[in-house]
C-alpha positions as CSV (number, residue, x, y, z in Angstrom):
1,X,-3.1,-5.3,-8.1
2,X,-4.7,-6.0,-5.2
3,X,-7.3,-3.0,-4.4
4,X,-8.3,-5.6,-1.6
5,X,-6.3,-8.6,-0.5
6,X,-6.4,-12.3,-0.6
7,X,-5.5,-14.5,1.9
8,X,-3.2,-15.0,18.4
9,X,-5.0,-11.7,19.3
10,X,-4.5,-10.4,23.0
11,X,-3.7,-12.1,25.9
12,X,-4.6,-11.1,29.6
13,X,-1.4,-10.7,30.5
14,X,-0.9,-8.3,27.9
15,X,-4.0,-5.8,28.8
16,X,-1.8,-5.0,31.2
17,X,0.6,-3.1,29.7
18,X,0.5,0.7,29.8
19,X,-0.7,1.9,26.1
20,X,0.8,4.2,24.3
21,X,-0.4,5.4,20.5
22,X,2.8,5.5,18.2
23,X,4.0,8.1,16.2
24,X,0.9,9.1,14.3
25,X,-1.9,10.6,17.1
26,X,-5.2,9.6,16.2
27,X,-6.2,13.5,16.4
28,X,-3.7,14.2,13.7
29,X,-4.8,15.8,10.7
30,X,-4.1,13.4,7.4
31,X,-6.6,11.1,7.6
32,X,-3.4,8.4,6.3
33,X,-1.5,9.0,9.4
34,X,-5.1,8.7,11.4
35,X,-6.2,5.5,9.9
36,X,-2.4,3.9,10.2
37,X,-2.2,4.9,13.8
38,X,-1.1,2.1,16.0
39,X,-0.8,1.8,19.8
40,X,1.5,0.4,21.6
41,X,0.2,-2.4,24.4
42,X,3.3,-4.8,25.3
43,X,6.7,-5.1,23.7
44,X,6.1,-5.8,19.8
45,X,2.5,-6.1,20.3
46,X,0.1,-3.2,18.9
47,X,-3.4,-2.7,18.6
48,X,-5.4,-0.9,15.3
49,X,-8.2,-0.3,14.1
50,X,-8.6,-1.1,10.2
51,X,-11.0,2.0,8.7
52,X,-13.2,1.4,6.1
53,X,-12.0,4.5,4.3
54,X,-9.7,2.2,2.4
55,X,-11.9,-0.1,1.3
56,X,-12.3,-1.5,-2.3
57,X,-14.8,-3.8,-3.4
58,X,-15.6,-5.1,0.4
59,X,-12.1,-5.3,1.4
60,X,-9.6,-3.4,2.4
61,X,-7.2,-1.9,0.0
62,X,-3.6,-4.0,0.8
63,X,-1.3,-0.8,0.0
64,X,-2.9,0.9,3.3
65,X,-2.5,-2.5,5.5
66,X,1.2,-2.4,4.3
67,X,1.7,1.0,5.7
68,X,-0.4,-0.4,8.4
69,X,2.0,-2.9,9.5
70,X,5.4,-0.6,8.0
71,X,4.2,2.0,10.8
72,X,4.4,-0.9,13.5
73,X,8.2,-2.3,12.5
74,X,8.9,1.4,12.4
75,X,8.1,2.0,16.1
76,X,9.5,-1.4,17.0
77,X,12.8,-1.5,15.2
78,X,16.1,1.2,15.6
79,X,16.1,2.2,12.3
80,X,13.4,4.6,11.4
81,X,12.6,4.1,7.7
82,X,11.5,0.8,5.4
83,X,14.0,-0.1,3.0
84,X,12.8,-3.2,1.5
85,X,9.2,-4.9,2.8
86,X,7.6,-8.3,1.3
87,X,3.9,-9.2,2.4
88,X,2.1,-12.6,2.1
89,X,-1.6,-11.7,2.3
90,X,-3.2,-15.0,3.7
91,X,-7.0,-14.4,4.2
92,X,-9.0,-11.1,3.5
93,X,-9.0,-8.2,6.2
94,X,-11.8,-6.6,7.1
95,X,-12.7,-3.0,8.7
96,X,-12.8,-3.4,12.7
97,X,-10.2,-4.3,15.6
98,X,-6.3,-5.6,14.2
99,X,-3.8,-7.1,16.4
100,X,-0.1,-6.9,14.9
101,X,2.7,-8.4,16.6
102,X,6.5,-7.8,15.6
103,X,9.6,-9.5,16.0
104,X,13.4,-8.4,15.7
105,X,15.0,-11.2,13.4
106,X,18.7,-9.1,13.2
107,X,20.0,-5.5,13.8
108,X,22.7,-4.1,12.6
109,X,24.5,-0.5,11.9
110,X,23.2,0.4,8.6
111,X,20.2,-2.1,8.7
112,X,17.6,-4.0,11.0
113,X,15.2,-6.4,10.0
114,X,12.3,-7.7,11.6
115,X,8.7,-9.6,10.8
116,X,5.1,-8.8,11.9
117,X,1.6,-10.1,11.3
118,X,-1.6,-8.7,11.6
119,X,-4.4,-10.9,13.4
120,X,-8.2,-10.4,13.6
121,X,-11.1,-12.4,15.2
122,X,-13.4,-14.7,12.9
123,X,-16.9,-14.6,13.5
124,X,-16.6,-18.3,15.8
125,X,-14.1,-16.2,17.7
126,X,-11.0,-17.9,16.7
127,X,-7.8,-15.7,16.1
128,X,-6.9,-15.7,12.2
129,X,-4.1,-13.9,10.5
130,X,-4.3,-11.7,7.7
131,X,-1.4,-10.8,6.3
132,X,2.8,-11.4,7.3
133,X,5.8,-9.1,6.7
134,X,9.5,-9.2,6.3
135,X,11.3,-6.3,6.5
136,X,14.6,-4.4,6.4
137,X,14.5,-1.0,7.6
138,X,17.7,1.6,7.2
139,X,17.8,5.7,7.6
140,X,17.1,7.1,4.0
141,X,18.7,10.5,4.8
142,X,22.4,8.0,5.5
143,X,22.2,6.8,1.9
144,X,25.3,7.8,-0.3
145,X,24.7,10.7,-2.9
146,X,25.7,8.4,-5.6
147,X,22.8,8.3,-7.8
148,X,23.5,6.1,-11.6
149,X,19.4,5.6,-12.6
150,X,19.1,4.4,-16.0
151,X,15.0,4.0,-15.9
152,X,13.6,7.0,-16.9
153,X,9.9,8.5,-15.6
154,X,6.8,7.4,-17.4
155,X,5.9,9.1,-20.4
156,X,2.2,10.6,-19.0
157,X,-0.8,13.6,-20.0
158,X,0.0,16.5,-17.8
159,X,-2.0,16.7,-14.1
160,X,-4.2,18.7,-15.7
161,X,-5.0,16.1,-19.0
162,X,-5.6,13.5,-16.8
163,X,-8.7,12.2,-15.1
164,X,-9.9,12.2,-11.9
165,X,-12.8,10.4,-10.1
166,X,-14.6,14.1,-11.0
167,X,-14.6,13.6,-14.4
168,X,-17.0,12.8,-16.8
169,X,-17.0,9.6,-17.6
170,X,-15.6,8.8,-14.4
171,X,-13.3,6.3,-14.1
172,X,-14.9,4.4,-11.2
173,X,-14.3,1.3,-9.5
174,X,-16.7,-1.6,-10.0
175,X,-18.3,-2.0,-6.6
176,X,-17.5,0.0,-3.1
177,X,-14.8,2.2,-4.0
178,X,-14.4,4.4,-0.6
179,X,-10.8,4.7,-1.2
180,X,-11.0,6.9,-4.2
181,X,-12.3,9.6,-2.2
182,X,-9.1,9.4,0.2
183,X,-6.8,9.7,-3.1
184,X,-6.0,12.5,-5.5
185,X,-5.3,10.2,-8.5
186,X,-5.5,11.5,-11.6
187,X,-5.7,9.0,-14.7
188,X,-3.2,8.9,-18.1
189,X,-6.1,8.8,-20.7
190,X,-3.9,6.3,-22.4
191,X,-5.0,3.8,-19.9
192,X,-9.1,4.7,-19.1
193,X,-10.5,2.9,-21.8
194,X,-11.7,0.0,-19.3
195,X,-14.1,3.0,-17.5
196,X,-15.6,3.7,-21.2
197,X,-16.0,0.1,-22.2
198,X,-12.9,-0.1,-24.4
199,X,-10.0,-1.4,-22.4
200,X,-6.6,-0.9,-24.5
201,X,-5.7,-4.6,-23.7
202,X,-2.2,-3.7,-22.8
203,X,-1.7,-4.2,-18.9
204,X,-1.0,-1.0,-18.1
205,X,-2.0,2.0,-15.9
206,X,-0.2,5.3,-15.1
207,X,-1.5,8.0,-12.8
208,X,-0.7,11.1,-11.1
209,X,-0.9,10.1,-7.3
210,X,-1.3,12.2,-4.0
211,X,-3.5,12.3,-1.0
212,X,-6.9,13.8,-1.0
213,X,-6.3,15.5,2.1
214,X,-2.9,17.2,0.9
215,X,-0.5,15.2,3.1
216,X,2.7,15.5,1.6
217,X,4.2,12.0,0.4
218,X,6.7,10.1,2.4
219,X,8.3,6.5,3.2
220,X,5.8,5.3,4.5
221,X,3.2,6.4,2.1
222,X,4.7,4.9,-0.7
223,X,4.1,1.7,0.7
224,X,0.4,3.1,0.3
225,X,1.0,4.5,-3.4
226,X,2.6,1.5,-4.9
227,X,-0.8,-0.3,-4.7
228,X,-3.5,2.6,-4.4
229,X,-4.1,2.1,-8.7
230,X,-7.3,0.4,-10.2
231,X,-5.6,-3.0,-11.1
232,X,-3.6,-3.5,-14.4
233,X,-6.5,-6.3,-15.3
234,X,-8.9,-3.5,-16.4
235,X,-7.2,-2.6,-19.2
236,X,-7.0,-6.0,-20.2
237,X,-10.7,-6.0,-20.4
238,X,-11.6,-8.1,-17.0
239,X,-13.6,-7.0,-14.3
240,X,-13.8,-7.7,-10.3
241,X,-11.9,-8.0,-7.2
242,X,-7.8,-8.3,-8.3
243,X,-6.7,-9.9,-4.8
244,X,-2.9,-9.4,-3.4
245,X,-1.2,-12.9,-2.9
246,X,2.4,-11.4,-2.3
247,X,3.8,-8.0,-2.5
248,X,7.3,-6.6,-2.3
249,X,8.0,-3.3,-2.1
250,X,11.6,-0.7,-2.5
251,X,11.8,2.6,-0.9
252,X,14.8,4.2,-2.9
253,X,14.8,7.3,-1.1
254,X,12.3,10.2,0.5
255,X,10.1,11.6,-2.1
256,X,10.0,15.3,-2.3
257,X,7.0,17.2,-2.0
258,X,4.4,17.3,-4.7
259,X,2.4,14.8,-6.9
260,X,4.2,11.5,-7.7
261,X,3.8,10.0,-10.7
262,X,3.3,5.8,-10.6
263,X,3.4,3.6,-14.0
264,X,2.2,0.0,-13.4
265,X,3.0,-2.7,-16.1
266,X,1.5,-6.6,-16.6
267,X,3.2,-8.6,-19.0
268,X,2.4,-12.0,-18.0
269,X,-1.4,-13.0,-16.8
270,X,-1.2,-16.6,-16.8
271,X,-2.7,-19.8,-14.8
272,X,-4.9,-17.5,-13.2
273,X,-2.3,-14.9,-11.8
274,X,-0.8,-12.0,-13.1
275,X,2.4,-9.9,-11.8
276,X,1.8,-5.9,-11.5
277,X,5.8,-3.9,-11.4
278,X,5.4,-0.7,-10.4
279,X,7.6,2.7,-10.5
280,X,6.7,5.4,-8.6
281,X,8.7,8.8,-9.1
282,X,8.6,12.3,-7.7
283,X,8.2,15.9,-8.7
284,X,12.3,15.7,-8.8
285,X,12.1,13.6,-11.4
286,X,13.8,10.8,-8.8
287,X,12.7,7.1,-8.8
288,X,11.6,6.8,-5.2
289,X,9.9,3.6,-5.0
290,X,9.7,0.1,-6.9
291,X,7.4,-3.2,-5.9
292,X,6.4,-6.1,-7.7
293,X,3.2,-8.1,-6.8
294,X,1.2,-11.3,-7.9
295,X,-2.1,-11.2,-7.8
296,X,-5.4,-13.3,-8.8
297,X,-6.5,-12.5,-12.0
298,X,-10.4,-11.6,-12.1
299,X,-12.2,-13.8,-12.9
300,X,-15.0,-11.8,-15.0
């Protein structure tokens, strides 16, 4: 799990085009909706600033440039919420100025679908891209009532058993963590042996999940939650950066309110890579999102 990633900007012509910030004001009051806010500057071109509030390790967490670039296709497609969303993170993203460009591939009446990619500057000035996204996007509240889920939520401590980044021993982050202190996570003790030295060796890591600030969850959140866990590769007793080389991610349906829960699983580290399948479900017991990533394996 990538709590970081792996891996042209403006043109005169487009300066000229009257701005206009997209659904989430900078002055609002999650600091989520704040740091995801993009602005509109020519058709399907948008400018953003990456915070380092959602940093891990040096880099920026690749859940929050997901919703980063979901919030763009949002604005710039008909369909209002994402559906299905698959990332290629190509070189590592760092806080400062972000470029994303979009582009309608289809539209349809239940569906549209479009790509986007998020550019920065190097340091020799040349444009390089970050990270690219395919996406379908749908209206969540037109789904069907029909509901036949066989999975059934992770077996987890209560909120209240569970440990926070307030706890003693804390289960912190090797290295810059600033993210933690923008999440409410709240650990299964099943799966913090890593933070005590004694990592259970079985590739997995459950948590209660919200935001720090209260913000209730939502579509575009979820992209957020699916990869806002300490990596799976703890608990199988390795250390370090765990960078994102692809990750897909399902919205099911709008969470409701209150604390989600999200169980991540590794089965397979091998060759230097491992795959991270997450479930994330909400206080109505409903599975709400699903993703599946493959990352680097650390190599501590």
């Amino acid at each position: 799990m990538s709590w970081g990633t792996v891996g042209s900007m403006s043109t005169s012509t487009e300066t000229t085009a009257v701005e206009s910030t997209t659904t989430a004001a900078a002055t609002t009051a999650s600091e989520f909706d704040r740091d995801t806010a993009v602005t509109l500057r020519a058709p399907g071109v948008y400018d953003a600033d990456l915070s380092a509030g959602w940093t891990i390790i040096q880099a920026v967490n690749g859940g929050y440039l997901l919703a980063l670039l979901g919030r763009a296709l949002g604005d710039h497609l008909p369909h209002p919420d994402p559906f299905t969303i698959s990332a290629h993170y190509l070189t590592p993203s760092v806080p400062g100025p972000a470029v994303i460009r979009t582009e309608t591939v289809r539209t349809g009446r239940t569906l549209s679908t479009g790509q986007a990619s998020l550019f920065q500057y190097a340091e020799d000035g040349t444009e390089v891209e970050r990270i690219r996204v395919l996406a379908s996007y749908g209206d969540l509240d037109a789904l069907a009532d029909d509901v036949r889920t066989t999975a059934t939520p992770p077996a987890m401590a209560p909120i209240e058993n569970c440990f926070s980044a307030a706890d003693n021993p804390a289960p912190r982050i090797p290295g810059s963590s600033a993210i933690a202190d923008r999440l409410d996570l709240r650990l299964d003790p099943a799966c913090v042996g890593w933070a005590v030295g004694a990592p259970s060796g079985k590739g997995e890591m459950r948590a209660w999940f919200g935001l720090a600030d209260g913000r209730e969850p939502d579509a575009l959140s979820l992209l957020l939650t699916v990869d806002a866990l300490p990596p799976t590769s703890f608990e199988l007793g390795l250390k370090g950066w765990t960078p994102t080389v692809e990750l897909t991610t399902h919205i099911r349906c709008r969470p409701a309110p209150g604390p989600l829960r999200v169980s991540i699983t590794t089965r397979n580290l091998a060759g230097g890579f491992l795959e991270e399948d997450a479930e994330v479900w909400d206080s109505a017991d409903r599975l709400v999102a699903q993703s599946r990533q493959l990352a680097r394996a650390p190599r501590g």
